[in-house]
C-alpha positions in Angstrom: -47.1 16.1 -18.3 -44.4 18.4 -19.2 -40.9 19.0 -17.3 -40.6 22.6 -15.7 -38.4 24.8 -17.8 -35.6 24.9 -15.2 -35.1 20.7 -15.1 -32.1 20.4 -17.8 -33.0 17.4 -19.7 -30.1 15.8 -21.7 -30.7 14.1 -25.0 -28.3 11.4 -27.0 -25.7 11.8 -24.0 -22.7 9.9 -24.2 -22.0 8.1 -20.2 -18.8 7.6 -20.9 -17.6 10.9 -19.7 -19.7 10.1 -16.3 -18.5 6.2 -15.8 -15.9 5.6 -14.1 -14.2 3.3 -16.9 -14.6 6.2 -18.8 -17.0 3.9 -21.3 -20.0 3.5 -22.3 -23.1 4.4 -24.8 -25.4 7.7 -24.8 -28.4 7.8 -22.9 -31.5 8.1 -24.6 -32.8 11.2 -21.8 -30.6 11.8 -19.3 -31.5 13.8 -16.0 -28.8 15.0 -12.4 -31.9 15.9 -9.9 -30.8 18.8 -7.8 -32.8 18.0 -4.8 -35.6 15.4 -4.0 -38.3 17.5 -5.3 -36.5 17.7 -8.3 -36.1 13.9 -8.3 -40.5 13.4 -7.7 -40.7 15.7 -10.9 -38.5 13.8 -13.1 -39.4 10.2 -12.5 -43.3 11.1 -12.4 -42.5 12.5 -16.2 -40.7 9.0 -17.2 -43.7 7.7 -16.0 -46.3 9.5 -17.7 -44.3 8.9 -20.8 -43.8 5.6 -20.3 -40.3 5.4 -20.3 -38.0 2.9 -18.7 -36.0 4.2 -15.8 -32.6 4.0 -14.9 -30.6 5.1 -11.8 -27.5 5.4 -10.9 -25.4 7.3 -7.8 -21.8 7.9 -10.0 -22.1 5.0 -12.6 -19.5 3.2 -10.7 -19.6 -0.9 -10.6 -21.1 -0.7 -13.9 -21.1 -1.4 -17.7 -23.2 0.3 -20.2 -22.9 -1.1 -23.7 -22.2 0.6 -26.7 -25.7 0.7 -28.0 -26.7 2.7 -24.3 -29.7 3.3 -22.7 -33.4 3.4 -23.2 -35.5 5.8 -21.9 -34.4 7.5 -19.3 -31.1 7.8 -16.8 -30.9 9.3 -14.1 -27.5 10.7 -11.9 -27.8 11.3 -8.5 -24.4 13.4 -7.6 -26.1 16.6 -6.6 -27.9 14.3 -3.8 -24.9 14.6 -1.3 -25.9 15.9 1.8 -23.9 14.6 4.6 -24.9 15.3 8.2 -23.7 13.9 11.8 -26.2 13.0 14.6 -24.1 11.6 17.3 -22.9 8.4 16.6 -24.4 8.7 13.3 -24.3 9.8 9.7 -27.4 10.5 7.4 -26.4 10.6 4.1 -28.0 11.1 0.8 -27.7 8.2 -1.6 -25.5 10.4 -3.9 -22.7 11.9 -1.7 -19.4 10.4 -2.4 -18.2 7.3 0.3 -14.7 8.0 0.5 -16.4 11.7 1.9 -18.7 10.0 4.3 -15.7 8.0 5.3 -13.6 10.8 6.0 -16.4 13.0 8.0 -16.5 9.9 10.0 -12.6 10.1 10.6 -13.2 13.8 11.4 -16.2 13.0 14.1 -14.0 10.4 15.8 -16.5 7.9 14.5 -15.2 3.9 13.8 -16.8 1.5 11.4 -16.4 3.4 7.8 -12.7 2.4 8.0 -13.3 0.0 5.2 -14.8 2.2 2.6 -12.3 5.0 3.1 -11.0 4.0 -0.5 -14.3 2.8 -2.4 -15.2 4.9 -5.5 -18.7 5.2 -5.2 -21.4 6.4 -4.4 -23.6 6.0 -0.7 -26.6 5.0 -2.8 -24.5 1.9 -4.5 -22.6 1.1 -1.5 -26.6 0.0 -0.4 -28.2 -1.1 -3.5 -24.9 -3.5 -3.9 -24.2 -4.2 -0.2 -20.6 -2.9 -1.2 -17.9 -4.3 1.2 -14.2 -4.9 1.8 -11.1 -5.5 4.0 -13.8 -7.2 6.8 -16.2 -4.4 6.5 -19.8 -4.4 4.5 -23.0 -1.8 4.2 -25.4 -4.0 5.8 -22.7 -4.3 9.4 -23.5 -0.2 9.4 -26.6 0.7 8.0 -29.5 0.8 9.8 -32.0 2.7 7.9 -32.8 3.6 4.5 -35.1 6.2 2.9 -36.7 5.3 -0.5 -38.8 7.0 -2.9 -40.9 5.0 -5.8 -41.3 5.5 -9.4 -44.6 7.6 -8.4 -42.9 9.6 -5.9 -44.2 8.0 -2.7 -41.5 7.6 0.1 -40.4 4.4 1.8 -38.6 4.0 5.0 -36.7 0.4 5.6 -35.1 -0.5 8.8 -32.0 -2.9 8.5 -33.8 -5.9 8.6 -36.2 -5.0 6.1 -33.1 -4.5 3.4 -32.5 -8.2 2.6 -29.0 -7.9 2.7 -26.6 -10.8 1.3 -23.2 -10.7 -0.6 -23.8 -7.9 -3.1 -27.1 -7.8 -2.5 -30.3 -5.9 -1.1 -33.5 -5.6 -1.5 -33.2 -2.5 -4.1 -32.4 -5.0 -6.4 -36.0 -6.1 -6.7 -38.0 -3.0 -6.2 -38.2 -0.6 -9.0 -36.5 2.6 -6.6 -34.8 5.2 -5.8 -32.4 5.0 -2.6 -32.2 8.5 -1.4 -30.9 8.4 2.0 -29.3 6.0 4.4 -28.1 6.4 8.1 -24.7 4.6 8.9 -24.7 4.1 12.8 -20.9 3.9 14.0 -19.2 4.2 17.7 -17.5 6.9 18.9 -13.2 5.8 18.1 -9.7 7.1 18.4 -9.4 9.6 15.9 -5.5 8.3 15.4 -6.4 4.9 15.3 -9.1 5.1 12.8 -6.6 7.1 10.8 -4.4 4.3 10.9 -6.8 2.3 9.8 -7.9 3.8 7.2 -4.2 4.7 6.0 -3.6 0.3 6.0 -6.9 0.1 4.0 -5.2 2.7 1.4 -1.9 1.5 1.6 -3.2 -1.8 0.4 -5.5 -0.6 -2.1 -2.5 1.0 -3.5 -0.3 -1.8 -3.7 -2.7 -4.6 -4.8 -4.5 -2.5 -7.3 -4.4 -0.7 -10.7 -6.1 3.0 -9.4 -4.0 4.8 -12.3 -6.4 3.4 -14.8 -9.9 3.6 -15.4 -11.5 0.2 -13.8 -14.9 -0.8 -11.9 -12.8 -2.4 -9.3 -13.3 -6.2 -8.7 -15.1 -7.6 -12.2 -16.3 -10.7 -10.1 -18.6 -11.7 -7.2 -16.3 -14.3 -4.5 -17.2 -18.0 -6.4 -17.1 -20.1 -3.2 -14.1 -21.7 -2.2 -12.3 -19.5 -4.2 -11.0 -16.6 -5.1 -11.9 -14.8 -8.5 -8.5 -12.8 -9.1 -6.1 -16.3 -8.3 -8.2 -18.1 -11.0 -7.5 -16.0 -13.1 -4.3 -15.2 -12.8 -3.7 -19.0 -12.6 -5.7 -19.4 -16.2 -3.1 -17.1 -17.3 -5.6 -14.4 -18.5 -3.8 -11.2 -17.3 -2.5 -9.0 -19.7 -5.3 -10.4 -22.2 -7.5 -7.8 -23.9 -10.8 -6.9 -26.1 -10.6 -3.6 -27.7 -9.1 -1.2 -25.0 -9.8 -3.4 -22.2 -7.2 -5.4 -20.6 -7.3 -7.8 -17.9 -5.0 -6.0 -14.9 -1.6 -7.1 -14.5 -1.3 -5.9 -11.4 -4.8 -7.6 -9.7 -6.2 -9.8 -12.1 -9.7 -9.2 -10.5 -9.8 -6.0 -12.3 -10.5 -5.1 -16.2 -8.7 -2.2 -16.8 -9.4 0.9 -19.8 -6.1 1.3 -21.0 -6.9 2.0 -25.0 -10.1 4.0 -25.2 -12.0 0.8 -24.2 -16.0 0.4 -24.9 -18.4 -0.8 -23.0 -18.7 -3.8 -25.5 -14.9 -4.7 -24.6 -15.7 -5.1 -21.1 -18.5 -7.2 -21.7 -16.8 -9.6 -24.3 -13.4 -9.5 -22.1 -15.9 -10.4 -19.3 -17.2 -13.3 -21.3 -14.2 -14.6 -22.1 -12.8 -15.0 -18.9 -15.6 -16.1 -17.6 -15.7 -19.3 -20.6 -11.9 -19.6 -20.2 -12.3 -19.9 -16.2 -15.7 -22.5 -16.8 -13.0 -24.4 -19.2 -9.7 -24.9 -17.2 -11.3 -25.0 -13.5 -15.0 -25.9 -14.3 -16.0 -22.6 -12.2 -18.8 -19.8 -12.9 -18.0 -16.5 -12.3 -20.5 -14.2 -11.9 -19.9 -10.6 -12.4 -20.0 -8.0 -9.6 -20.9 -5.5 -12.3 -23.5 -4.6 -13.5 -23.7 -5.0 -17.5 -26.3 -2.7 -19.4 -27.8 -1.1 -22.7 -27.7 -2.6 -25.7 -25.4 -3.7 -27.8 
């Protein structure tokens, strides 16, 4: 099976200049689907050619290793329809959250106000059950459009999802999210500007945005709190490579020297040993960690 001559198929491409910590190794094929039928194409090709298949919205939350990625990876930025129904939005998995957010504010529409400063994608926001400030994907989403690595489509309502902390079903099933419907109620257009102002304000205040990051490194450890460990093991300001524990929110890793993704991962490592040593705690990272070395 061979690719159409209009699907642009990229070969050896570095991620870093995709990922948000501006890090990371090539990908062996790389592929940004314009539309579904686009998408059908491309992963029926991996498929013939037997090639392992990797997606991702706007390789946020992640960390690709040095080494990269086999086979092929796959973007899903030009996936960003965006459309209001009522009380609801149906977005595709690759439009950008902090948009979907603000259509919401624009529709008069409450429940987003969490997300209005998440850099992500909708797509990952579902796969990762992304949440914050009291909010979460799963208290939204009620619906979720898939398609497999054949190109079949699958429809889940909410309680088909398996939603936990940082956690659906996706994680399981070798797809593609393509769509989701968030269903909000109709707000006060000042109040849930308001809101959403207080979400930025403290995003702003407790965390490094001027750098390159993932955001929070660490999934909740119960009965604590993953950025006052650290901070209490004395670990911020303490690097591998170009990567630097955040001196500002010691639940981010920052890119503040032309990090790799290697230095995230050992930098992960070693906070994770030196947090296991002084307060006999596993942290388990939010992140995802990728690729070979």
């Amino acid at each position: 099976m061979h690719l159409p001559d209009n699907l642009q198929l990229l070969e050896n491409e570095p991620l870093a200049a995709y990922a948000h910590t501006q890090a990371g190794g090539p990908a062996e094929f790389l592929a940004q689907p314009r539309n579904v039928d686009e998408l059908r194409v491309i992963l029926q090709w991996a498929t013939a050619q037997d090639l392992p298949v990797t997606i991702f919205g706007r390789l946020s939350n992640l960390v690709v290793r040095d080494g990269g990625l086999r086979g092929l990876v796959i973007l899903l930025p030009q996936l960003d329809d965006i459309r209001v129904s009522g009380t609801e939005i149906v977005a595709q998995a690759g439009a950008d959250l902090i948009q979907v957010a603000q259509i919401a504010l624009e529709n008069s529409l409450t429940g987003l106000e969490w997300s209005a400063g998440i850099p992500g994608s909708v797509g990952g926001a579902v796969y990762m059950n992304a949440g914050a400030y009291g909010g979460q994907s799963d208290l939204v989403v009620t619906h979720v459009t898939s398609m497999d690595f054949s190109g079949e489509l699958h429809d889940y309502t909410a309680d088909e999802l398996a939603f936990g902390y940082r956690h659906s079903i996706f994680m399981e099933r070798q797809e593609v999210i393509l769509s989701a419907t968030f269903s909000l109620a109709a707000g006060d257009k000042v109040a849930i500007r308001e809101a959403m102002d207080d979400v930025n304000f403290k995003r702003a205040n407790k965390q490094p945005l001027s750098w390159p990051s993932n955001g929070s490194v660490f999934k909740r450890p119960p009965g604590h709190f993953a950025g006052k460990l650290i901070m209490d093991a004395g670990l911020q300001g303490v690097r591998r490579g170009g990567v630097e524990v955040s001196t500002k929110h010691a639940g981010f890793m920052v890119n503040v020297a032309n990090g790799t993704g290697n230095d995230y991962e050992d930098l992960i490592r070693h906070v994770q040993a030196t947090i296991k040593t002084q307060f006999d705690v596993v942290l388990e990272p939010e992140v995802r960690i990728l690729g070979e070395r």
